[in-house]
mmCIF file of the N, C-alpha and C atoms, coordinates in Angstrom:
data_MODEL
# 
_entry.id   MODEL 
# 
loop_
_atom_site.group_PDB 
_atom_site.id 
_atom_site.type_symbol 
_atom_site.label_atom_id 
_atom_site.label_alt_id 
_atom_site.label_comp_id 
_atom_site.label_asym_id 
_atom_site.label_entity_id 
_atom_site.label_seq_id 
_atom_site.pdbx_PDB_ins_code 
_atom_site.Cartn_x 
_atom_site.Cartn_y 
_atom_site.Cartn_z 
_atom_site.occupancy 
_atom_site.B_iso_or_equiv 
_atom_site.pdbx_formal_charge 
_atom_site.auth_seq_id 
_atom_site.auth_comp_id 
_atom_site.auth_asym_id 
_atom_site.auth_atom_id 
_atom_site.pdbx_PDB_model_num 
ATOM 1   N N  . UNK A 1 1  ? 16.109 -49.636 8.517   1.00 0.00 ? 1  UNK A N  1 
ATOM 2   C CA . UNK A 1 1  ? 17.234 -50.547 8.390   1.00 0.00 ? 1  UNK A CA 1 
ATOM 3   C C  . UNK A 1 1  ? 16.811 -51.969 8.754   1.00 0.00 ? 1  UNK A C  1 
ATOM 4   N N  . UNK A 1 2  ? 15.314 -52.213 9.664   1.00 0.00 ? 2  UNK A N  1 
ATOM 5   C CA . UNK A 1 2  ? 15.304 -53.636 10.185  1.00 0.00 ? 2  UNK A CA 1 
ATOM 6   C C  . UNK A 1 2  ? 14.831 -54.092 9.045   1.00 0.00 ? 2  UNK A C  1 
ATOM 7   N N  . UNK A 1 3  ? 14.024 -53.658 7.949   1.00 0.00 ? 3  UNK A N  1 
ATOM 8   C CA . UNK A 1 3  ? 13.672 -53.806 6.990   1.00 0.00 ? 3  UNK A CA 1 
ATOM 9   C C  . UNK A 1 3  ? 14.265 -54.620 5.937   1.00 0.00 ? 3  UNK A C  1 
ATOM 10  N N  . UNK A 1 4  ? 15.550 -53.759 5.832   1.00 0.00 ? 4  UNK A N  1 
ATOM 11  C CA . UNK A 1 4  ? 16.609 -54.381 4.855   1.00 0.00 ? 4  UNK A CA 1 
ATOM 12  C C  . UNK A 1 4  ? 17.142 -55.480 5.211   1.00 0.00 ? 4  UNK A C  1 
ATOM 13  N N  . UNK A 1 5  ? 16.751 -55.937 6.542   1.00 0.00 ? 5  UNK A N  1 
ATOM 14  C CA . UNK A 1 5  ? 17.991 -56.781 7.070   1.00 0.00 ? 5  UNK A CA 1 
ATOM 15  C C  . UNK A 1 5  ? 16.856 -58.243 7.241   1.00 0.00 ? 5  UNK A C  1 
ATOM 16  N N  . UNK A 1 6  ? 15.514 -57.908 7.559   1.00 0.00 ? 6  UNK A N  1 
ATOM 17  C CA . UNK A 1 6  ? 14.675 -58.706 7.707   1.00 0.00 ? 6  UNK A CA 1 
ATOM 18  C C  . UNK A 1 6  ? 14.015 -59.598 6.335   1.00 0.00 ? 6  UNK A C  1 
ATOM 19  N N  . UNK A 1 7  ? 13.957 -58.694 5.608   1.00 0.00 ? 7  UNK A N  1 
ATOM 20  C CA . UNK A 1 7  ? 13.211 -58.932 4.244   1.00 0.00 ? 7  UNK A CA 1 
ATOM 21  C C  . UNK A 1 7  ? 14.045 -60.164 3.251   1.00 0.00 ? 7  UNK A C  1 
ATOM 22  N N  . UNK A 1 8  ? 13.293 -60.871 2.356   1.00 0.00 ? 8  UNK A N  1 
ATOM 23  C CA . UNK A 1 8  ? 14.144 -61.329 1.799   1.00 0.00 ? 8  UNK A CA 1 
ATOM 24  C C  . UNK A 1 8  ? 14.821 -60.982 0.052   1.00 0.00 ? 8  UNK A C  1 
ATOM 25  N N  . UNK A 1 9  ? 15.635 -61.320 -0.557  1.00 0.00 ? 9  UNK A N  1 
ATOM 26  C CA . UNK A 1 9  ? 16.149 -60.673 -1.745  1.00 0.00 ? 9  UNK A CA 1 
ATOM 27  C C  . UNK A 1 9  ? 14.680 -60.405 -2.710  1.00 0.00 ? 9  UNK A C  1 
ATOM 28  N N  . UNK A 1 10 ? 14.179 -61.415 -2.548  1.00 0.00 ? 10 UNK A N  1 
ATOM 29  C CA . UNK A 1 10 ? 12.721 -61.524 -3.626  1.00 0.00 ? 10 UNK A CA 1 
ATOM 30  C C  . UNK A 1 10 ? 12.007 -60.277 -3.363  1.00 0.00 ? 10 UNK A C  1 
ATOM 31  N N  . UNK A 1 11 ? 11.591 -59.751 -1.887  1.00 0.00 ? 11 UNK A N  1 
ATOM 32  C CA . UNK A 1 11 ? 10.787 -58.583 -1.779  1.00 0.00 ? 11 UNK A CA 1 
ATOM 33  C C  . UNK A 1 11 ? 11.505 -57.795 -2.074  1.00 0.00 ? 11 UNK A C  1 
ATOM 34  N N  . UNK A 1 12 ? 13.321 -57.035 -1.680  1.00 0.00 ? 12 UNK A N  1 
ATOM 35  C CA . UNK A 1 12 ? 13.597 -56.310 -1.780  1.00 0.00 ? 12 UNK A CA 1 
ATOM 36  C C  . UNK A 1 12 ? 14.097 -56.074 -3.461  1.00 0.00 ? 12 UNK A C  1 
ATOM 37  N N  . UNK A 1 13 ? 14.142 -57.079 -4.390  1.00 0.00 ? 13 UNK A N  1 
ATOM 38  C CA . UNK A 1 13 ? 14.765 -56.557 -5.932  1.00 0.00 ? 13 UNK A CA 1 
ATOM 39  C C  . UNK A 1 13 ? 14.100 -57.575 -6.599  1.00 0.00 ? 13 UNK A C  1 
ATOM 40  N N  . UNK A 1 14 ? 13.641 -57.130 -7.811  1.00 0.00 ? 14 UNK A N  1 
ATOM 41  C CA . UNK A 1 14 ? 13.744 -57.455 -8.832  1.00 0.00 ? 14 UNK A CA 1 
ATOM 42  C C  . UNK A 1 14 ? 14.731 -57.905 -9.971  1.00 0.00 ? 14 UNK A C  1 
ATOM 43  N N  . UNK A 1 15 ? 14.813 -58.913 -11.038 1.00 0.00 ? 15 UNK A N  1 
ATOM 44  C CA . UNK A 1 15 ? 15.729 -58.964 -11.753 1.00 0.00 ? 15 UNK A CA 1 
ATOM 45  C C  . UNK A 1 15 ? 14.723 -59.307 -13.088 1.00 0.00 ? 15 UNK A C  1 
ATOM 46  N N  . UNK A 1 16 ? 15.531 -59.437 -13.955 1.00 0.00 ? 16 UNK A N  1 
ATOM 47  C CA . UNK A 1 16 ? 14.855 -59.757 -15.313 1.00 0.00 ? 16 UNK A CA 1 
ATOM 48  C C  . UNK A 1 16 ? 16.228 -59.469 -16.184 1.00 0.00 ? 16 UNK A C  1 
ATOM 49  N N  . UNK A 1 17 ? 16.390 -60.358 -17.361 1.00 0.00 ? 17 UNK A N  1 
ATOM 50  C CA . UNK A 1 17 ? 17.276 -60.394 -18.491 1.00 0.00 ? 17 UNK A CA 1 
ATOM 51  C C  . UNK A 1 17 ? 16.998 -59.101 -19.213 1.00 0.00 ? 17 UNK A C  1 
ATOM 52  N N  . UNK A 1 18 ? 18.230 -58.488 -19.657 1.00 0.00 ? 18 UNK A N  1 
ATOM 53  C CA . UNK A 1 18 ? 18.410 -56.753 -20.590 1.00 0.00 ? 18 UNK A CA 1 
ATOM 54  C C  . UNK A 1 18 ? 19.575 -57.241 -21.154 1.00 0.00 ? 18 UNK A C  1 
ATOM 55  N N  . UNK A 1 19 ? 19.670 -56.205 -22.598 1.00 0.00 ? 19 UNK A N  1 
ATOM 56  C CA . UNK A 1 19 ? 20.904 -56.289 -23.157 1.00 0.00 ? 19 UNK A CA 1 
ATOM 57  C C  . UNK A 1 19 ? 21.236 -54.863 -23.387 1.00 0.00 ? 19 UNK A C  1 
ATOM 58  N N  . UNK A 1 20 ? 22.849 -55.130 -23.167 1.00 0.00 ? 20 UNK A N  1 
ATOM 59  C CA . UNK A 1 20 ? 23.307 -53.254 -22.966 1.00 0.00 ? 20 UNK A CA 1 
ATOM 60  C C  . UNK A 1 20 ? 24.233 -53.366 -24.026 1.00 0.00 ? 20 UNK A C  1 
ATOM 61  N N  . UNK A 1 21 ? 23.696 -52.743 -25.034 1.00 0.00 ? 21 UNK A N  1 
ATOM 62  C CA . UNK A 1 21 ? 24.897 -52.526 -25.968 1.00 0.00 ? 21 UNK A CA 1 
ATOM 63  C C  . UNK A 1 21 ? 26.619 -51.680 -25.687 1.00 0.00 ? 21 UNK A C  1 
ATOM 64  N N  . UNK A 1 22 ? 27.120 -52.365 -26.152 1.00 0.00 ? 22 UNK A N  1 
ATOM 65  C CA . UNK A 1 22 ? 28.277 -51.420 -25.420 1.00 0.00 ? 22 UNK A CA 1 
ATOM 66  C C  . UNK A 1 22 ? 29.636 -51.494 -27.003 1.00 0.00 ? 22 UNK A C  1 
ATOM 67  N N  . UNK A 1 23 ? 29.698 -50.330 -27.205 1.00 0.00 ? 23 UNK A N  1 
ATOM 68  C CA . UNK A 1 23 ? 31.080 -49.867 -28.078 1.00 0.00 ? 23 UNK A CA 1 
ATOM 69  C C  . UNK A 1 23 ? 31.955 -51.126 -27.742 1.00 0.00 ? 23 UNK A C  1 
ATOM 70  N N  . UNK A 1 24 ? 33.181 -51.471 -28.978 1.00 0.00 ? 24 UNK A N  1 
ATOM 71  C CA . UNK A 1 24 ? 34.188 -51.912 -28.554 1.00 0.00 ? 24 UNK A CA 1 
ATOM 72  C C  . UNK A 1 24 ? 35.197 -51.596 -27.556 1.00 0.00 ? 24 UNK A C  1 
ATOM 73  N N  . UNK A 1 25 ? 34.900 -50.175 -27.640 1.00 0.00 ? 25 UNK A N  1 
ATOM 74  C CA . UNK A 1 25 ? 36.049 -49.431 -27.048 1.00 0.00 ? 25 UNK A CA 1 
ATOM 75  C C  . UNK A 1 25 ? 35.965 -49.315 -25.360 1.00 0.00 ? 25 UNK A C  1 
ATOM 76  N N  . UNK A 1 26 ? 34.259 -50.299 -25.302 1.00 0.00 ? 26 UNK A N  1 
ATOM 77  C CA . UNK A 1 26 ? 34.051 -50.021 -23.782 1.00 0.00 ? 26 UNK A CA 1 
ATOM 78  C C  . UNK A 1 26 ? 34.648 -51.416 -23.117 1.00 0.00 ? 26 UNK A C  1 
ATOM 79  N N  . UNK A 1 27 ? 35.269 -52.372 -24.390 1.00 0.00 ? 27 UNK A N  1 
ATOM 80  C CA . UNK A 1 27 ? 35.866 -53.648 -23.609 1.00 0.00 ? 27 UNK A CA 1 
ATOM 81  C C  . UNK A 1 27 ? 37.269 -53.665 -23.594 1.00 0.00 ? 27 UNK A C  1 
ATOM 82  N N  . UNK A 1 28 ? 37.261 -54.124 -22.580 1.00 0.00 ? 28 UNK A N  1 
ATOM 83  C CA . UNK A 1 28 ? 39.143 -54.143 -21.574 1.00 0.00 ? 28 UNK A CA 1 
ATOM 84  C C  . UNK A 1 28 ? 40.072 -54.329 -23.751 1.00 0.00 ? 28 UNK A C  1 
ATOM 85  N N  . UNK A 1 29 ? 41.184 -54.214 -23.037 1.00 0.00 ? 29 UNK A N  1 
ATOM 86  C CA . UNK A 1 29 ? 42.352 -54.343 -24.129 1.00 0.00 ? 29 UNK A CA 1 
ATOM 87  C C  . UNK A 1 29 ? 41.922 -54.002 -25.920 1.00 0.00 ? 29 UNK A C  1 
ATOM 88  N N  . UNK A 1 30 ? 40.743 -53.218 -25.510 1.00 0.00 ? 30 UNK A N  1 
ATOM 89  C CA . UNK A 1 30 ? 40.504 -52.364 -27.264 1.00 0.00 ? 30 UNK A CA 1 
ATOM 90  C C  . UNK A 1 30 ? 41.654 -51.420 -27.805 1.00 0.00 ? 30 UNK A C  1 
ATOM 91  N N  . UNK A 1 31 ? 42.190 -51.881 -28.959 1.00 0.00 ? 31 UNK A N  1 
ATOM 92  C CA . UNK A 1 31 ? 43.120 -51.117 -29.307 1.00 0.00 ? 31 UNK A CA 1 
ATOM 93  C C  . UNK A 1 31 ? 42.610 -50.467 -30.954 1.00 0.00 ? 31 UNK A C  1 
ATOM 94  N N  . UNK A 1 32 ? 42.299 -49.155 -30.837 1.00 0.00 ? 32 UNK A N  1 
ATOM 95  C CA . UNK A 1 32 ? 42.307 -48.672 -31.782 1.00 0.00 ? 32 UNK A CA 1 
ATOM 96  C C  . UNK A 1 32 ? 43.241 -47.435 -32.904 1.00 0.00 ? 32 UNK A C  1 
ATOM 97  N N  . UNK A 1 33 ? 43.236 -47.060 -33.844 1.00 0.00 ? 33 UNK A N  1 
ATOM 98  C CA . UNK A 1 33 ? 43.981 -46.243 -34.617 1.00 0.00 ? 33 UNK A CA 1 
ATOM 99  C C  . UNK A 1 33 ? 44.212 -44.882 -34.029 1.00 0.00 ? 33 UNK A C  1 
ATOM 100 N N  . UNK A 1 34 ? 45.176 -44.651 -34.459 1.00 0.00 ? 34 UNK A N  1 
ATOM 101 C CA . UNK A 1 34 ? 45.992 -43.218 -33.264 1.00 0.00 ? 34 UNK A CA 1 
ATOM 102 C C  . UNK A 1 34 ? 45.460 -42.541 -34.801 1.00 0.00 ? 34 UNK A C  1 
ATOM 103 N N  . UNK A 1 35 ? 44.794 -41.618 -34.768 1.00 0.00 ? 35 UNK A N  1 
ATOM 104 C CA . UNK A 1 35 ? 44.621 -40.532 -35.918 1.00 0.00 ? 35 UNK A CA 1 
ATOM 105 C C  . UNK A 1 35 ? 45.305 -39.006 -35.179 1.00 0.00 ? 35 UNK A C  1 
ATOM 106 N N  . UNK A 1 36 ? 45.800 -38.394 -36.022 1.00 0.00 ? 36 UNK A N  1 
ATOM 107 C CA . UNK A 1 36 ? 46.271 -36.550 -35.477 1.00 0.00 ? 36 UNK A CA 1 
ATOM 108 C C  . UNK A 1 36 ? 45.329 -36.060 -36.030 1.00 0.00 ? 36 UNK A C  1 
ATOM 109 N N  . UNK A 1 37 ? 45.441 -34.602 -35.175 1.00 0.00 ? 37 UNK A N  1 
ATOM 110 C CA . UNK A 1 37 ? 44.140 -34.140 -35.385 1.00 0.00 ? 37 UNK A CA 1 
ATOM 111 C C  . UNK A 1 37 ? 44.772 -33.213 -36.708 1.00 0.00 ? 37 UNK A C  1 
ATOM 112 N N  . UNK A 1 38 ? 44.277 -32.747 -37.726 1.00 0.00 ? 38 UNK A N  1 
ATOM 113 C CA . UNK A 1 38 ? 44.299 -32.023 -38.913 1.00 0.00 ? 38 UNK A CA 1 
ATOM 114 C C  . UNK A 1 38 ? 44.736 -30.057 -38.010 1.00 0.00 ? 38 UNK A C  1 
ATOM 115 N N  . UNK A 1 39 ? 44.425 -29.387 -37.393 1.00 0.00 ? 39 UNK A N  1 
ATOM 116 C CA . UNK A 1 39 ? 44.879 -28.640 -36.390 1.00 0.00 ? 39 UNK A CA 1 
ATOM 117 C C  . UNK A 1 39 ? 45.785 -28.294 -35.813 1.00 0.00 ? 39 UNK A C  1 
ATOM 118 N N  . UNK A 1 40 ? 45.651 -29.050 -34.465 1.00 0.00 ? 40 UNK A N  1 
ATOM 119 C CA . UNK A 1 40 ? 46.687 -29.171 -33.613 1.00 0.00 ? 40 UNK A CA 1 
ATOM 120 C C  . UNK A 1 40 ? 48.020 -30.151 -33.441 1.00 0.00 ? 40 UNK A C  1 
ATOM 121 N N  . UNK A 1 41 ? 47.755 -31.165 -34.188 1.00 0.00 ? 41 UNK A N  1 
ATOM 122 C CA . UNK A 1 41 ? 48.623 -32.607 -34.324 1.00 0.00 ? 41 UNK A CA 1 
ATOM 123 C C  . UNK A 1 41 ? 48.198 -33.527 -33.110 1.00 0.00 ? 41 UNK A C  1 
ATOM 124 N N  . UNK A 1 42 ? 47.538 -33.465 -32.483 1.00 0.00 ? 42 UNK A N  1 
ATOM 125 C CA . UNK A 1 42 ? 47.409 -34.323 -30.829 1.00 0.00 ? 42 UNK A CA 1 
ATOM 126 C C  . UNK A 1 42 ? 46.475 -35.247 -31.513 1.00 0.00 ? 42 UNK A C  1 
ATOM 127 N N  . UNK A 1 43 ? 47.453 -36.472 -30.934 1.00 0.00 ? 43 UNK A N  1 
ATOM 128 C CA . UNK A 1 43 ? 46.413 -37.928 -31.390 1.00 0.00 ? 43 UNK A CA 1 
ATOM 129 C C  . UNK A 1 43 ? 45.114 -38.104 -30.387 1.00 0.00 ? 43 UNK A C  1 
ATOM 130 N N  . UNK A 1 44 ? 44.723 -38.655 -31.531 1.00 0.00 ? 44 UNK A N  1 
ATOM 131 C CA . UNK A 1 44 ? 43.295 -39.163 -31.043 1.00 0.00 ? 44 UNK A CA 1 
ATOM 132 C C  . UNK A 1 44 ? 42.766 -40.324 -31.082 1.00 0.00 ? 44 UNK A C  1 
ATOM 133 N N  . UNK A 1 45 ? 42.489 -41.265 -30.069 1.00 0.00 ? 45 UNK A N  1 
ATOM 134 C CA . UNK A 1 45 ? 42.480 -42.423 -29.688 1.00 0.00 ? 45 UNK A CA 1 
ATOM 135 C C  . UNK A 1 45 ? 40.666 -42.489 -29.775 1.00 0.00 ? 45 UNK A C  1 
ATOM 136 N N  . UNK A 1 46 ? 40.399 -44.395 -29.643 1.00 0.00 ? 46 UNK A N  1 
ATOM 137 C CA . UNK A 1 46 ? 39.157 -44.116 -29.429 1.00 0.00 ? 46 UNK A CA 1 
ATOM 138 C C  . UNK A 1 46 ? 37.929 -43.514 -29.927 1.00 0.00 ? 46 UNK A C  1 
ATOM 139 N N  . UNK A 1 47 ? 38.730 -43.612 -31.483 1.00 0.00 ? 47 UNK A N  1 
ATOM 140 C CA . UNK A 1 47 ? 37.398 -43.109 -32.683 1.00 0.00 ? 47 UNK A CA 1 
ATOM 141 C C  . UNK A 1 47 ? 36.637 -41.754 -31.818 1.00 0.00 ? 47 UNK A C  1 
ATOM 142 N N  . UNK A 1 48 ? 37.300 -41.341 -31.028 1.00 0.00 ? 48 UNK A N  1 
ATOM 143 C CA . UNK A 1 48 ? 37.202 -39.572 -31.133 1.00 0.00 ? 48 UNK A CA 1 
ATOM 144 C C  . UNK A 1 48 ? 37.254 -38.371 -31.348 1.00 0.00 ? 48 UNK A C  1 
ATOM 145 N N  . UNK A 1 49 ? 37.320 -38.708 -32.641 1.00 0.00 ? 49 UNK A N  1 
ATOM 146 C CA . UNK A 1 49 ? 37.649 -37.675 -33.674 1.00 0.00 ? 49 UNK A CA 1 
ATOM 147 C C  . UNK A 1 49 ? 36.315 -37.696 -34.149 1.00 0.00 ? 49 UNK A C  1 
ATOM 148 N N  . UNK A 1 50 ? 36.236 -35.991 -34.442 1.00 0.00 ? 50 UNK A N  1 
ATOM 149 C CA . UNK A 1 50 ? 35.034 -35.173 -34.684 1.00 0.00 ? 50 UNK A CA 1 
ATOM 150 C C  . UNK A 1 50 ? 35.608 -34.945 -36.409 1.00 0.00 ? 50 UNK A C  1 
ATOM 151 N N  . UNK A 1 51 ? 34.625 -35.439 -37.507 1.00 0.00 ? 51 UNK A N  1 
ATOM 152 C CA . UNK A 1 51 ? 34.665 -34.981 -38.989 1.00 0.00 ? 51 UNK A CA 1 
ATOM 153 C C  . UNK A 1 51 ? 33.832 -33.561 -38.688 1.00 0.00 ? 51 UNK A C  1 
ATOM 154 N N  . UNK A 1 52 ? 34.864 -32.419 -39.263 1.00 0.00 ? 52 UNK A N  1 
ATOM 155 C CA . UNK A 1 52 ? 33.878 -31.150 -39.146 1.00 0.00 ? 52 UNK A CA 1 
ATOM 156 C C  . UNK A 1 52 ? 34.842 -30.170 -40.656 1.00 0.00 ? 52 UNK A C  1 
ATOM 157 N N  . UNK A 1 53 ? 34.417 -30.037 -41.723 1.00 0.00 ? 53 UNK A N  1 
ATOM 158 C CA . UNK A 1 53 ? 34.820 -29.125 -42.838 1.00 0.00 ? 53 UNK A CA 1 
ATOM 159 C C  . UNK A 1 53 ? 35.653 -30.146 -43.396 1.00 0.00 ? 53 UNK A C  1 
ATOM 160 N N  . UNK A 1 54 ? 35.503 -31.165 -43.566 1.00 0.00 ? 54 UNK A N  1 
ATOM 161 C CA . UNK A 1 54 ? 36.260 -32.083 -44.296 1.00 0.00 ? 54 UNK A CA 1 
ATOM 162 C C  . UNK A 1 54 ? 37.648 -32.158 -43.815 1.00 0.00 ? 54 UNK A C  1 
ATOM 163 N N  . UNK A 1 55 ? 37.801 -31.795 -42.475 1.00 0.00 ? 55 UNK A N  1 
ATOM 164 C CA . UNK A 1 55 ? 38.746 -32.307 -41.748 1.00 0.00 ? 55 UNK A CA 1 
ATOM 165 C C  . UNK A 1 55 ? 38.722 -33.038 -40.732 1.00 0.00 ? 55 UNK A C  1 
ATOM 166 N N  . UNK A 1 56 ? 39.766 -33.659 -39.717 1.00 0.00 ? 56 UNK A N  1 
ATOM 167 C CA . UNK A 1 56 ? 39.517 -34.530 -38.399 1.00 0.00 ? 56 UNK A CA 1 
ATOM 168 C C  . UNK A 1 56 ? 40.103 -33.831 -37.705 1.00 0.00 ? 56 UNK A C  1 
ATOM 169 N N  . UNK A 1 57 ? 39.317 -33.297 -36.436 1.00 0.00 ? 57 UNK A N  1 
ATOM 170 C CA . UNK A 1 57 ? 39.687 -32.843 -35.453 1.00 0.00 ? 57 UNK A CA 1 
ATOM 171 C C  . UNK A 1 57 ? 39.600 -33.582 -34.123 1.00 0.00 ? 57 UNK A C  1 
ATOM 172 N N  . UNK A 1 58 ? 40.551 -32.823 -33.007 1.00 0.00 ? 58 UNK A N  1 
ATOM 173 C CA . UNK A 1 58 ? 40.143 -33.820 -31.693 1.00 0.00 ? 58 UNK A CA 1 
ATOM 174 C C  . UNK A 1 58 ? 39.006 -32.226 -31.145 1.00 0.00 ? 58 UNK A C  1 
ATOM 175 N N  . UNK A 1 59 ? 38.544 -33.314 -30.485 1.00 0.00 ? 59 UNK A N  1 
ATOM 176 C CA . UNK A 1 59 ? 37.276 -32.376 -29.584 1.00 0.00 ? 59 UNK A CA 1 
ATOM 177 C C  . UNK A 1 59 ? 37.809 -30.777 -28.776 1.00 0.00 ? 59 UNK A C  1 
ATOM 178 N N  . UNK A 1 60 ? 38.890 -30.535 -28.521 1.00 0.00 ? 60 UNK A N  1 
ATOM 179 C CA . UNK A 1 60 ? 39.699 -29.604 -28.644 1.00 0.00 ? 60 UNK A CA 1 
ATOM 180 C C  . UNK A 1 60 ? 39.558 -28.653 -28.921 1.00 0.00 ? 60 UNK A C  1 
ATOM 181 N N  . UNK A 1 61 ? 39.866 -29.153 -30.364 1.00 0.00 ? 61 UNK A N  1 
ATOM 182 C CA . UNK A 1 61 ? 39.995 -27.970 -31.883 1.00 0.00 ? 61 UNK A CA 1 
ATOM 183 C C  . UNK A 1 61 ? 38.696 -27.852 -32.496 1.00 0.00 ? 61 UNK A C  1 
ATOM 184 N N  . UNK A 1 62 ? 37.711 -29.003 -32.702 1.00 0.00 ? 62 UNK A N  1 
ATOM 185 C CA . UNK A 1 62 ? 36.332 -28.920 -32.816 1.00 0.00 ? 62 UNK A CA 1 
ATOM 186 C C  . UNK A 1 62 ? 35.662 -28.334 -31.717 1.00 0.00 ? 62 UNK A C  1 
ATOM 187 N N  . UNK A 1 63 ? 35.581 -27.659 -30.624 1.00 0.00 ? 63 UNK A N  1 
ATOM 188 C CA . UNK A 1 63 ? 35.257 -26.882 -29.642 1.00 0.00 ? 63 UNK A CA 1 
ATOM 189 C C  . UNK A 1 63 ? 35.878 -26.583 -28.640 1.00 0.00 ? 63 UNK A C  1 
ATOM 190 N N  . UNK A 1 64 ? 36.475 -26.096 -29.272 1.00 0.00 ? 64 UNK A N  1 
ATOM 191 C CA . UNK A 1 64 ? 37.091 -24.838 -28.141 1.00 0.00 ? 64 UNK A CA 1 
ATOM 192 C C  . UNK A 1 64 ? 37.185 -24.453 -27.313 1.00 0.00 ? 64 UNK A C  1 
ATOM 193 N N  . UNK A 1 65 ? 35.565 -23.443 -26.975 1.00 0.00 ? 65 UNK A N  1 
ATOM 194 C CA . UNK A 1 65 ? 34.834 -23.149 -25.636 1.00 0.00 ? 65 UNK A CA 1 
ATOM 195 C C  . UNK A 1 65 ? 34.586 -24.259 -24.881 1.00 0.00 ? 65 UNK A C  1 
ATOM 196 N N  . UNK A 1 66 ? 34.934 -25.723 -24.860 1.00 0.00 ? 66 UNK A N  1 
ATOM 197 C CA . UNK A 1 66 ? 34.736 -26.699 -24.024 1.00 0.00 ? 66 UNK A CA 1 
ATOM 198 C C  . UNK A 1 66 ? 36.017 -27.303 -23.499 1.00 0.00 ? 66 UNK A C  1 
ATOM 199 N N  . UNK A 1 67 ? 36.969 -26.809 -23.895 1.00 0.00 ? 67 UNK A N  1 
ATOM 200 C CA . UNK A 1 67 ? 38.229 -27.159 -23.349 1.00 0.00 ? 67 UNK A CA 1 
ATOM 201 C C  . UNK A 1 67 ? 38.017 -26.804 -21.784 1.00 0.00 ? 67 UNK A C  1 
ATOM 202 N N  . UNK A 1 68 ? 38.861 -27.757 -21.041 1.00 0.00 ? 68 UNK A N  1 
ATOM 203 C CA . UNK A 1 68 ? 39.425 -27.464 -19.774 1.00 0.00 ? 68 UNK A CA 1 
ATOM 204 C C  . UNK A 1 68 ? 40.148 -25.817 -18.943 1.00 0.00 ? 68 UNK A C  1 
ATOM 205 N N  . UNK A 1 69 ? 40.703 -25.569 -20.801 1.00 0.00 ? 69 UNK A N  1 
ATOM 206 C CA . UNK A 1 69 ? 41.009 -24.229 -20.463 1.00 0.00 ? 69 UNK A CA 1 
ATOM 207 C C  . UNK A 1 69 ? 41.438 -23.618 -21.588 1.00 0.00 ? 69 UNK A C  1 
ATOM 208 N N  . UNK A 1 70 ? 41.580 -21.965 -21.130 1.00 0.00 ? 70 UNK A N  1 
ATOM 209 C CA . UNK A 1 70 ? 41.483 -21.228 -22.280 1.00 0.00 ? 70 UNK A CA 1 
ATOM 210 C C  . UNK A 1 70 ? 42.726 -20.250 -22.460 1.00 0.00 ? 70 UNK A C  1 
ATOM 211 N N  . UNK A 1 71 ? 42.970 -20.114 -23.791 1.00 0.00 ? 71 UNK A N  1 
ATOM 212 C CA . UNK A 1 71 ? 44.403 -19.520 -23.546 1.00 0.00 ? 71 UNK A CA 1 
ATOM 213 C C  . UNK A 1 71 ? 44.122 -17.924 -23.176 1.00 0.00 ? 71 UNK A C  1 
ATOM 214 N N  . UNK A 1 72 ? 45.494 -17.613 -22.777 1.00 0.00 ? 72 UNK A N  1 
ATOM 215 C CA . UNK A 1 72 ? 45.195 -16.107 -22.038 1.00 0.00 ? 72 UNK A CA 1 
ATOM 216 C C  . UNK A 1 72 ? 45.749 -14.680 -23.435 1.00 0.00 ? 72 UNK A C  1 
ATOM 217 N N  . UNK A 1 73 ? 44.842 -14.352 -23.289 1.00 0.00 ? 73 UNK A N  1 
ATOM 218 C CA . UNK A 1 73 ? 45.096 -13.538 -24.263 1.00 0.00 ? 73 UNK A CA 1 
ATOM 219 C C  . UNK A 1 73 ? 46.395 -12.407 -25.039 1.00 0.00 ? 73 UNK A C  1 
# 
């Protein structure tokens, strides 16, 4: 800890210029198209809709086994 406290920013970090690509959808007030899913009807925000058999599904109905949960038989 005396280390951290002794040292100065230069020894302890590095910096250098990067560019981070980032989706629209990763900037504040993105508003995109409400699509239903072809399935279930539950909109889907956020160009998250999965094209699978020439339909649009939400991730859901395009996998199943990854839902939160599963119905009871």
């Amino acid at each position: 800890m005396l280390a951290y406290r002794e040292l100065s920013n230069e020894d302890l970090f590095s910096e250098e210029w990067v560019a981070v690509p980032l989706h629209p959808r990763e900037m504040p007030g993105y508003k995109s198209t409400r699509i239903a899913c072809e399935q279930c009807g539950e909109g889907i925000n956020y160009d998250r809709e999965i094209h699978r058999d020439e339909k649009i599904l939400c991730e859901a109905c395009a996998s199943p086994e990854t839902r939160y949960y599963q119905p009871l038989p």
